[in-house]
C-alpha positions in Angstrom: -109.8 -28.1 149.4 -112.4 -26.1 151.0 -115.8 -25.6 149.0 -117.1 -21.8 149.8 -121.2 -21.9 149.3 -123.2 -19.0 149.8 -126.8 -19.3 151.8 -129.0 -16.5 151.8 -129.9 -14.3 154.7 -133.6 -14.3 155.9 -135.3 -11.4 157.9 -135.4 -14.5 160.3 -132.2 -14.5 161.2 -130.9 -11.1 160.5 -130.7 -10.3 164.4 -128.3 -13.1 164.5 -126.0 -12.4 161.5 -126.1 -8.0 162.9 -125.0 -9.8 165.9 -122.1 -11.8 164.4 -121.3 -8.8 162.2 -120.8 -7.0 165.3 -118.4 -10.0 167.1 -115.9 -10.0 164.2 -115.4 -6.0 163.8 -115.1 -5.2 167.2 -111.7 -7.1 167.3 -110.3 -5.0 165.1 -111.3 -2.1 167.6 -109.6 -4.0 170.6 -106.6 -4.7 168.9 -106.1 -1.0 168.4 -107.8 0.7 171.4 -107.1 -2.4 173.7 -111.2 -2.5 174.7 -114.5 -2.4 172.4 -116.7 0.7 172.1 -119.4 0.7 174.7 -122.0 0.1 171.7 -122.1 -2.4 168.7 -120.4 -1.8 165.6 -121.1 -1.1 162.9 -124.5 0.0 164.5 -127.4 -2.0 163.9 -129.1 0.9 161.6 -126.1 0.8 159.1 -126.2 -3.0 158.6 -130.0 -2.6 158.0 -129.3 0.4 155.0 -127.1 -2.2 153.4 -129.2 -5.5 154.2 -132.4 -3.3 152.9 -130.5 -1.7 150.2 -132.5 -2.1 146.7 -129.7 -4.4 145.4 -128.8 -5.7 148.2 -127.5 -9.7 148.3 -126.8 -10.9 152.1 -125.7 -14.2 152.6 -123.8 -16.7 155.2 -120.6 -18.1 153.8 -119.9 -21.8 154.3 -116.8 -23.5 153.8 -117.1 -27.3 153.8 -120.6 -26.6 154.8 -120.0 -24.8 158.3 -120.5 -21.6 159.0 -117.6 -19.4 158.7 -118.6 -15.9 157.7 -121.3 -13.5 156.0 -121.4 -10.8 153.5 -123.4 -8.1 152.5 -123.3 -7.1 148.4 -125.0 -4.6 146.2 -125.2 -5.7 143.1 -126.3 -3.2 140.1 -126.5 -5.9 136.9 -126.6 -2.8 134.6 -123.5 -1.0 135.4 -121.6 -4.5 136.3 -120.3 -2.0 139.4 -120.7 -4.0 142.4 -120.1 -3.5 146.0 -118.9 -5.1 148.9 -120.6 -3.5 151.7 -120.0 -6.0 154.8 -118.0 -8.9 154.8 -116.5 -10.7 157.8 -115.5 -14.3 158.7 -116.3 -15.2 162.3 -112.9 -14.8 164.9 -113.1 -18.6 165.8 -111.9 -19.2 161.8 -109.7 -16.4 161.9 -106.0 -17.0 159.7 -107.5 -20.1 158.3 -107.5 -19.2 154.8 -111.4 -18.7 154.7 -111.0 -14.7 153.8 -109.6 -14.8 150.7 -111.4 -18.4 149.5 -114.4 -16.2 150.0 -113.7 -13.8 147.8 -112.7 -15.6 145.1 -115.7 -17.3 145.4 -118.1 -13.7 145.9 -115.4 -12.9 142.4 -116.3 -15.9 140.5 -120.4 -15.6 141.5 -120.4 -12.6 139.9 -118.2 -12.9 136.5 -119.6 -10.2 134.4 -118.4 -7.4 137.8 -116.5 -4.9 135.9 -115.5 -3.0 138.9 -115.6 -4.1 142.6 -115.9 -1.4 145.2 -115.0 -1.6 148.9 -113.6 0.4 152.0 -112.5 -0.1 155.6 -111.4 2.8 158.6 -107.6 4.0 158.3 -106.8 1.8 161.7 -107.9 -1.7 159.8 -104.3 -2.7 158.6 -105.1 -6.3 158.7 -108.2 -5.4 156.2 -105.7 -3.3 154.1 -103.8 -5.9 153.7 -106.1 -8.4 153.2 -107.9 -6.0 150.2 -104.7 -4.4 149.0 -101.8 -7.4 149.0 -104.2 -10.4 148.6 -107.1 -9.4 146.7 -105.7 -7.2 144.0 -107.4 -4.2 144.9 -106.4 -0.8 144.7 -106.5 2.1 146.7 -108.9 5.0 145.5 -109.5 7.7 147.7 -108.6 8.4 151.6 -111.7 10.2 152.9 -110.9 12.4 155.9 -111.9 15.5 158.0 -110.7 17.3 155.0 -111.7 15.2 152.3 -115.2 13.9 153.3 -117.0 10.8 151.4 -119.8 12.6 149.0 -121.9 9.8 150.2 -121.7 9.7 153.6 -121.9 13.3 155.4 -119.3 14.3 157.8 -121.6 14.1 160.8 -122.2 10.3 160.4 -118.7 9.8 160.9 -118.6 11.7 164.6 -122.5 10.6 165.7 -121.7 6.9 165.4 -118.1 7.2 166.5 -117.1 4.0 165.5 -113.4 5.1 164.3 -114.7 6.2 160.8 -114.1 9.5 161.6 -110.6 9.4 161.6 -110.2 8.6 158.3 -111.7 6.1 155.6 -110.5 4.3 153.1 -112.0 3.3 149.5 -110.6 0.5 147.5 -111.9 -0.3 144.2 -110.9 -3.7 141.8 -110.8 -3.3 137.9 -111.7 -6.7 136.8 -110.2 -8.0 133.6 -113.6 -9.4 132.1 -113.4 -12.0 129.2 -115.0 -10.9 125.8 -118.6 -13.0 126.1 -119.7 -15.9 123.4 -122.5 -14.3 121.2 -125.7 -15.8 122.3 -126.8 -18.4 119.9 -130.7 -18.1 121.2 -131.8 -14.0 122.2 -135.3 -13.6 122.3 -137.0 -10.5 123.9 -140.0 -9.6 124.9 -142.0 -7.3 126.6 -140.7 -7.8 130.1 -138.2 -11.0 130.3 -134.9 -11.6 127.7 -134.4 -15.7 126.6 -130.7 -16.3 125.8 -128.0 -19.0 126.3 -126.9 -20.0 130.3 -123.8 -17.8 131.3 -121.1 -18.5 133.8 -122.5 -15.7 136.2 -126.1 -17.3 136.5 -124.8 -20.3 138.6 -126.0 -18.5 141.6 -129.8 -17.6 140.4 -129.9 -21.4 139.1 -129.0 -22.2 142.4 -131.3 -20.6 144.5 -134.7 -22.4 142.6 -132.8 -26.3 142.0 -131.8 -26.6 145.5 -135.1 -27.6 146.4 -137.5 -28.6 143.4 -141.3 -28.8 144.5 -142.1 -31.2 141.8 -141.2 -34.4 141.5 -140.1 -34.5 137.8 -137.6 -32.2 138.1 -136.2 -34.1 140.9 -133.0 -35.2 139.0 -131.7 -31.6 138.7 -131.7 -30.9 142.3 -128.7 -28.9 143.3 -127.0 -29.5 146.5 -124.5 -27.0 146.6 -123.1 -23.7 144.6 -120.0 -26.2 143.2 -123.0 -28.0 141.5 -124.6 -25.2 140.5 -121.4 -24.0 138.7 -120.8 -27.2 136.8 -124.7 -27.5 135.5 -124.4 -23.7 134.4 -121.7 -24.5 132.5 -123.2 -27.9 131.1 -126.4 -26.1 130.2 -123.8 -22.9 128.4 -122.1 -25.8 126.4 -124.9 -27.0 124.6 -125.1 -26.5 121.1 -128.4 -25.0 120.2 -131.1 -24.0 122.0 -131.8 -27.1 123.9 -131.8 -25.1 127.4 -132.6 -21.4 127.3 -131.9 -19.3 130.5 -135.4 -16.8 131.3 -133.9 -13.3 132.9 -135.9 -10.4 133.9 -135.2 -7.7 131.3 -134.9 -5.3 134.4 -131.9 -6.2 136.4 -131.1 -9.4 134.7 -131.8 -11.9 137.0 -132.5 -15.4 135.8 -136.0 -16.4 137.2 -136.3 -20.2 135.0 -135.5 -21.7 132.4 -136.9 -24.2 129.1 -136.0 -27.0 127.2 -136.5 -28.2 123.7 -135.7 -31.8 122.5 -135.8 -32.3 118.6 -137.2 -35.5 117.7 -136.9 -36.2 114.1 -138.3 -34.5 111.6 -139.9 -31.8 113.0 -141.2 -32.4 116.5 -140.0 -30.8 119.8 -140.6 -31.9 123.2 -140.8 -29.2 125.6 -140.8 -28.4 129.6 -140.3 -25.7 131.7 -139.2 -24.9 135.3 -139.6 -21.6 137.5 -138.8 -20.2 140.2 -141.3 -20.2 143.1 -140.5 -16.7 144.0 -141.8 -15.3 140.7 -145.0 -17.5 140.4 -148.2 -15.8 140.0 -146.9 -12.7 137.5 -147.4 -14.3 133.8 -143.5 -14.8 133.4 -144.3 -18.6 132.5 -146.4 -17.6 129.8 -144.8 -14.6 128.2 -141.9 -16.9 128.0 -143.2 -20.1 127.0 -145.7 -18.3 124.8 -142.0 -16.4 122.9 -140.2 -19.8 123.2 -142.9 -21.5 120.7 -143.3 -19.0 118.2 -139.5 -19.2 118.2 -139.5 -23.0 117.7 -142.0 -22.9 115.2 -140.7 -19.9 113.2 -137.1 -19.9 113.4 -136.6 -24.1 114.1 -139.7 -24.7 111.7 -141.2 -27.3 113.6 -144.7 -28.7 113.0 -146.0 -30.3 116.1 -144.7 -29.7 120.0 -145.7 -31.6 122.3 -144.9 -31.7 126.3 -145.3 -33.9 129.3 -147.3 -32.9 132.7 -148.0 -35.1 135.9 -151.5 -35.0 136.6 -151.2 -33.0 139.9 -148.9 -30.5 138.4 -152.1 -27.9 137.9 -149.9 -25.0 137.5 -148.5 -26.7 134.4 -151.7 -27.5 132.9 -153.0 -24.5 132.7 -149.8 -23.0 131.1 -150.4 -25.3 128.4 -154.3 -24.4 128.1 -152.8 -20.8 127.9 -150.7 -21.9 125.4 -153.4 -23.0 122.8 -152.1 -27.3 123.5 -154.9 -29.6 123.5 -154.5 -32.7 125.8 -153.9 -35.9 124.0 -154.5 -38.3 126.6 -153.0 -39.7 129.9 -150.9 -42.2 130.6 -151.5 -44.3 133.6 -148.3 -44.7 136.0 -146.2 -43.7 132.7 -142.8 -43.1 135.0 -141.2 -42.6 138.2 -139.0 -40.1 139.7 -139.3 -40.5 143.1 -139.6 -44.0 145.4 -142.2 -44.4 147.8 -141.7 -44.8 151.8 -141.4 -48.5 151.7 -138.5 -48.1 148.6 -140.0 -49.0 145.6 -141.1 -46.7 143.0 -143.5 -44.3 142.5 -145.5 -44.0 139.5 -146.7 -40.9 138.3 -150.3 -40.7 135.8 -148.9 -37.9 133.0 -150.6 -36.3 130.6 -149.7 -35.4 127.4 -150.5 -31.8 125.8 -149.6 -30.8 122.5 -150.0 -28.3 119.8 -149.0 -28.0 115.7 -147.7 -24.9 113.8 -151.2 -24.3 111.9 -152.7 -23.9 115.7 -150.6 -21.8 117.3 -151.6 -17.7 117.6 
C-alpha cells in the first residue's frame, strides 16, 4: 500500500510546481486537439490567484515518498466549504492508482469538509470521470456562453483561450460528516480556543513535529502525515485533559499544544510546545496563562510545577510571565539526544514552579 503525504509548497519552488501544473494539463489538450496551445496552461497568473488566495493550501503529493503530484486547496474552516482549485498527478505516474489515493487522502486531511467544490472544461472526460464515477462527486452546474460562471466573467474564458470557453463544468461533494465527541476541555479566550485533539488537526500537528527545534521534544518528532494521524488520534483518546490542542479562534488552525500530568494529590506537571511560525505574538502566554487558571480552578490543584533546559530562553521567560519562581537546577538531570561520538547528552534543567495562592 502506498502512503499519500502532503509537503507544503514554498514561494521557492512555486516556478517549478506552475511548471509541472502546466506538463500534466496540457495532455489533456493534446489528446483532444492532437497539439498543445502555443502558451502554458492554465496561465501562470491563474495558478498564482489560487496559490495567493487567502485560504489557500498548496502542496506536493508524495506517495511512498516520491513525488507524484500537487494540489492547490482553499480551505474556509468556518463554512467547512472547501475547494479543490488545482490538482494534478504528474503524466509519468499516470493510471497508477495515485489520483484517487490522493483524494482520499486530501478527504480524510480535512474531516470536518461539509462540502467539496471542484470543476474541469467540458472536453476533460477523463477528469469527469475520475470526479464523477470515482470520487462520488456530483454534477452541479454546466457554465457556458449562455450560462456564464458568476465568478469568473465571460471574457476570461475567450482572453486566456485555454478551452474554458467552450463550456465548464462544476462538481460539488456533500460529505456525510460524523456527529463530533463533545469536547471534554473548551477554554476561550480572547484570541485562541483550548479544546480536545480532533481527527482533522493531523495536518497542523504535522507541520510543527516534523522538525522540533528543541531537544526535549525530540521524542514526538513526526516523520510523515501516517504518523501524524495516529498521534492525533492518540492525543483525542485521552481521557481528560492531559493534552489540549491551542487553535486560533480565527480560522481554527491549531498553532500548539499543552500537557498536564497529575501527580498525586494535587500537583500537575506542565509543558508546552509551539509552532515556530506563530512565535513572537503572546499566543504562548494567553494560552498557558488560561490553561493554569483552568488547572487550578476547575482541577483544584495547589502547586504546578514544570521542567526547562537551561538554553530553552524562550521557555523561561514564559514561566517568569507566568508568575513561577525557579526552584533550582539540576545538573545533567536527562538526555534526549546523543552526542557525535554516541553516547548521551545531558541536559542542565531547571525547575519553575508556582502554587494556587500565587497565581493572578
Amino acid at each position: 500500500m502506498n502512503t499519500i503525504t502532503f509537503e507544503p509548497v514554498s514561494e521557492a519552488v512555486l516556478a517549478e510546481f506552475k511548471k509541472r501544473v502546466q506538463t500534466a494539463f496540457s495532455l489533456a489538450l493534446i489528446e483532444t486537439n492532437g497539439k498543445a496551445l502555443d502558451k502554458p496552461v492554465p496561465a501562470d497568473r491563474d495558478i498564482e490567484r489560487n496559490y495567493y488566495g487567502k485560504e489557500a493550501e498548496t502542496y506536493n503529493i508524495y506517495a511512498s515518498g516520491q513525488r507524484v503530484g500537487g494540489v492547490i486547496l482553499t480551505i474556509n474552516r468556518k463554512s467547512n466549504h472547501n475547494h479543490l482549485e488545482i490538482f494534478f498527478i504528474d503524466p509519468e505516474y499516470h493510471s497508477t492508482g495515485y489520483g484517487y489515493g490522493a483524494w482520499k487522502a486530501i478527504e480524510a486531511k480535512y474531516p470536518d469538509t461539509e462540502v467539496w467544490h471542484t470543476g474541469t472544461p467540458y472536453f476533460e472526460k477523463r477528469n469527469i470521470h475520475f470526479y464523477v464515477n470515482k470520487c462520488g462527486f456530483q454534477i452541479n452546474e454546466f457554465y457556458c456562453e449562455r450560462h456564464p460562471d458568476p465568478h469568473c466573467p465571460q471574457e476570461e474564458y475567450s482572453e486566456d483561450n485555454d478551452g474554458m470557453e467552450e463550456g465548464f463544468f462544476a462538481f460539488k461533494k456533500v460529505m456525510k460528516l460524523k456527529k463530533p465527541e463533545p469536547d471534554l476541555v473548551f477554554i476561550e479566550t480572547d484570541r485562541l480556543i483550548l479544546r480536545n485533539f480532533r481527527e482533522g488537526d493531523a495536518g497542523d500537528l504535522f507541520e510543527y513535529l516534523r522538525n522540533p527545534r528543541v531537544h526535549c521534544f525530540m521524542d514526538e518528532k513526526l516523520d510523515s502525515m501516517e504518523e501524524a494521524v495516529k498521534t492525533v488520534k492518540k492525543f483525542s483518546s485521552t481521557a481528560d485533559e492531559s493534552v489540549i490542542a491551542v487553535c486560533l479562534k480565527d480560522g481554527g488552525k491549531l498553532i500548539g499544544h499543552l500537557f498536564a500530568g497529575k501527580e498525586m494529590p494535587d500537583t500537575y506537571s506542565v509543558y508546552w510546545h509551539f509552532s515556530a511560525a506563530f512565535e513572537g505574538k503572546g499566543y504562548a502566554y494567553e494560552s498557558a496563562k488560561a490553561y493554569l487558571a483552568y488547572l487550578f480552578t476547575q482541577k483544584n490543584s495547589r502547586r504546578i510545577y514544570a521542567y526547562v533546559e537551561d538554553d530553552n530562553f524562550r521557555s523561561q521567560h514564559l514561566c517568569e510571565r507566568l508568575g513561577m519562581r525557579k526552584e533550582g537546577c539540576f545538573k545533567e538531570f536527562i538526555s534526549f539526544v546523543n552526542n557525535s561520538d554516541g553516547t548521551p547528552l545531558y541536559e542542565n534543567t531547571m525547575q519553575y514552579a508556582i502554587l494556587k495562592k500565587e497565581f493572578h
